[in-house]
C-alpha positions as CSV (number, residue, x, y, z in Angstrom):
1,X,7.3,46.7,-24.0
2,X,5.3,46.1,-27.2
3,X,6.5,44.1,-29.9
4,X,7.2,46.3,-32.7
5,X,9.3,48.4,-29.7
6,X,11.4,45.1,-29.7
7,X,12.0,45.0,-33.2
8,X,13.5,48.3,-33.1
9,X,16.2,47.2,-30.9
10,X,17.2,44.5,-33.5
11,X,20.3,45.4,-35.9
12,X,18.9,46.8,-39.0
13,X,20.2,43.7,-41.1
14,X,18.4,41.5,-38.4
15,X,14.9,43.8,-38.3
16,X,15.3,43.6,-42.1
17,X,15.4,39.9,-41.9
18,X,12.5,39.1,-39.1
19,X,9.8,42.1,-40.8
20,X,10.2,40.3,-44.3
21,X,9.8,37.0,-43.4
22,X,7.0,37.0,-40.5
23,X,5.3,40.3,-42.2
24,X,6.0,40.0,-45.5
25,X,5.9,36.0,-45.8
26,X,9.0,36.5,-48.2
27,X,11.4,33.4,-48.7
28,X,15.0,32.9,-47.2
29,X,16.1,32.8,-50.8
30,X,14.3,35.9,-51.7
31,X,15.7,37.8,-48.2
32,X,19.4,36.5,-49.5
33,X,18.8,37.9,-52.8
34,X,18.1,41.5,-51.6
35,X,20.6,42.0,-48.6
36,X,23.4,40.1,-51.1
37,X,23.9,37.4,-49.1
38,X,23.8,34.0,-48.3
39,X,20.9,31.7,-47.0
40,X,22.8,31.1,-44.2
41,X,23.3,34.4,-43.5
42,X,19.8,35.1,-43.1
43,X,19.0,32.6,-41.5
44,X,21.5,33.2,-38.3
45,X,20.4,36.5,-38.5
46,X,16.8,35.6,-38.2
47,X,18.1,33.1,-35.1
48,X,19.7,36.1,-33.7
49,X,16.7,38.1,-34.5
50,X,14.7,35.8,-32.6
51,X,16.8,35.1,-30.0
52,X,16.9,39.0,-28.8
53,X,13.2,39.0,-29.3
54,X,12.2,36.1,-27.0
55,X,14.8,37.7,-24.5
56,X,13.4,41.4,-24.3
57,X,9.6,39.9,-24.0
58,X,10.9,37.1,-21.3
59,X,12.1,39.8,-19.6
60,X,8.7,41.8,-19.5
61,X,6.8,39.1,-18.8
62,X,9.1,38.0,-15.4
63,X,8.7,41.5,-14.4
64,X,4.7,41.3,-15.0
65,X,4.6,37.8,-13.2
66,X,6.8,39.4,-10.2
67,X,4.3,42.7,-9.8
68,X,0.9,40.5,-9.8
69,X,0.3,39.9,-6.3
């Protein structure tokens, strides 16, 4: 699985999050500001975001490490 096919399994509020920070280099603050909500907020769902991420491509990778002979 591809990155961006990894983001698309991410909640929208959480894609949202993850695209405009590590794409669009936009601040916490800034990301609060537009979903109307709090720094916090964002921030879990930027840990969840993450979270899911690094699980999906762990995943992969297992299964890549289990095929190579």
């Amino acid at each position: 699985m591809q990155i961006e096919q990894a983001v698309e399994t991410l909640s929208p509020e959480q894609k949202e999050v993850f695209l405009l920070r590590m794409y669009g280099n936009v601040s916490f603050k800034e990301i609060a500001k537009l979903q109307k909500c709090s720094i916090n907020t964002c921030l879990a769902r930027m840990q969840y975001a993450l979270g899911k991420l690094r699980s999906i491509l762990q995943e992969e990778y297992d299964e890549l490490q289990e095929a190579m002979p």
